[in-house]
N, C-alpha and C positions, 0 to 999 in steps of 0.2 A: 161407274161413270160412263156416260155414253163417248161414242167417239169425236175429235173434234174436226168438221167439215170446214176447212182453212175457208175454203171458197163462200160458202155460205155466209162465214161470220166476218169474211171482207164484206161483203153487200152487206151484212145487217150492220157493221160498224158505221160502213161509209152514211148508209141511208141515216143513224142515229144521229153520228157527228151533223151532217148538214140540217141536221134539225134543232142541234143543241145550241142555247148561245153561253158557252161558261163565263161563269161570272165566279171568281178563285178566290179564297182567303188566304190572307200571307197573316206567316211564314207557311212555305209549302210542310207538309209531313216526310215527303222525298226528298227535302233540299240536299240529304249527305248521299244521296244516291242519284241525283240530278247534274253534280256536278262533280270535277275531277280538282284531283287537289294541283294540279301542274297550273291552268289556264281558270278554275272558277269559272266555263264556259258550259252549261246545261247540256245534259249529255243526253238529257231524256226533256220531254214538253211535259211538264205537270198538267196543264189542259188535255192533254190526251191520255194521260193516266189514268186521272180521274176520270174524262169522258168514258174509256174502257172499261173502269170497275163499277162504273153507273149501269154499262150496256149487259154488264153481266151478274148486276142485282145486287155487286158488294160480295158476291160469292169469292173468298179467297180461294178455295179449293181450284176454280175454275181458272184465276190467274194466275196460278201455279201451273196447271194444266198449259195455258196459252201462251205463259213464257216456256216452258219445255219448247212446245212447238216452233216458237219463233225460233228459238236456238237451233234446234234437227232441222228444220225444214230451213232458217237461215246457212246455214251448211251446206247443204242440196242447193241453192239457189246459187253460192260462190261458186261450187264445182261446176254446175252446169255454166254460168255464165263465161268460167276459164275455159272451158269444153269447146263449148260455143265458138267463142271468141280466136280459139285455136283452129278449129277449123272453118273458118269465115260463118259459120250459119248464123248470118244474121238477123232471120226470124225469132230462131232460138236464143240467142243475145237479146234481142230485144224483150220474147216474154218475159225471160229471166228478169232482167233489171228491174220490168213493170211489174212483177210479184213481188220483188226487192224492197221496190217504192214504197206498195201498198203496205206491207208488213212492218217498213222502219215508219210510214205517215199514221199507224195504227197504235204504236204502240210509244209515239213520238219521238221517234229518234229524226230529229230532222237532218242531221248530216247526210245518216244514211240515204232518208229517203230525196234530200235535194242530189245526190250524184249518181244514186240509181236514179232519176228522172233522167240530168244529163247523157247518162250512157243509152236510156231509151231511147232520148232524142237523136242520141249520134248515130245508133242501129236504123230509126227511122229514115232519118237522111242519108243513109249509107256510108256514113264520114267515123270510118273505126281510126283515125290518127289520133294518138295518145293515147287510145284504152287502154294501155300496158298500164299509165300509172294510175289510169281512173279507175283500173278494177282492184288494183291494190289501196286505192282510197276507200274503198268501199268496203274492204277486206278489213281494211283499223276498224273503217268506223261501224261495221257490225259487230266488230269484236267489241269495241269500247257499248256499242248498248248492249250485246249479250253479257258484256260483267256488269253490267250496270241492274240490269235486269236482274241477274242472279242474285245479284246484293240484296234486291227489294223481294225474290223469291224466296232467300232465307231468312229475311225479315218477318214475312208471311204476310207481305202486300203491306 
């Protein structure tokens, strides 16, 4: 398996997604992995599911691959954001977050990616009051779509 270029297959996603218009059959096949049993509130976007396993040919090997990565590389992005955010570098809060975005807008986790957006915005306006609990929001809600992920990974997509 070759290796997987995070950066590369954000642009080939992004450029797919703004191309595709999904048109979805209900019932979803994710629905018991879409949602959590507490709130019944989608933890993952079925549209971007499927948009990803489109972008990458129905290949499950490869979504197992890309969920690893969201996971490792999800990881790498809390640390650095704490890092960051500990010692004011706010450039570095910011890319962080905006890798954060792209990754949970990617693989549809839109909590994730609607409050890394926020925390990108707040680095950009240089306004870090309250990052304490928005980076710990973003710490659940990565966790809740990396188990969510994991479920659909040993499903086998």
């Amino acid at each position: 398996a070759k290796p997987i270029r995070v950066a590369a297959l954000v642009r080939a996603l992004e450029a797919v997604a703004s191309a595709i218009d999904p048109v979805l059959p209900t019932p979803s096949p994710w629905d018991d992995v879409t949602a959590t049993p507490r709130d019944q509130t989608p933890c993952l976007d079925d549209a971007a599911l499927k948009n990803l396993l489109d972008v990458i040919g129905g290949d499950k090997a490869a979504l197992t691959e890309l969920i690893d990565s969201f996971a490792s590389e999800g990881d790498k992005l809390l640390s650095a954001m704490r890092a960051a955010h500990a010692s004011e570098d706010i450039d570095s809060l910011r890319r962080s977050a905006h890798s954060m975005k792209s990754s949970g807008t990617d693989f549809g986790a839109k909590t994730l990616a609607a409050l890394s957006r926020e925390l990108e915005a707040r680095a950009r306006d240089l306004d870090l009051t309250g990052c304490d609990t928005l980076l710990t929001d973003i710490a659940l809600a990565f966790e809740r779509a990396k188990t969510a992920l994991q479920k659909l990974r040993v499903q086998g997509g």
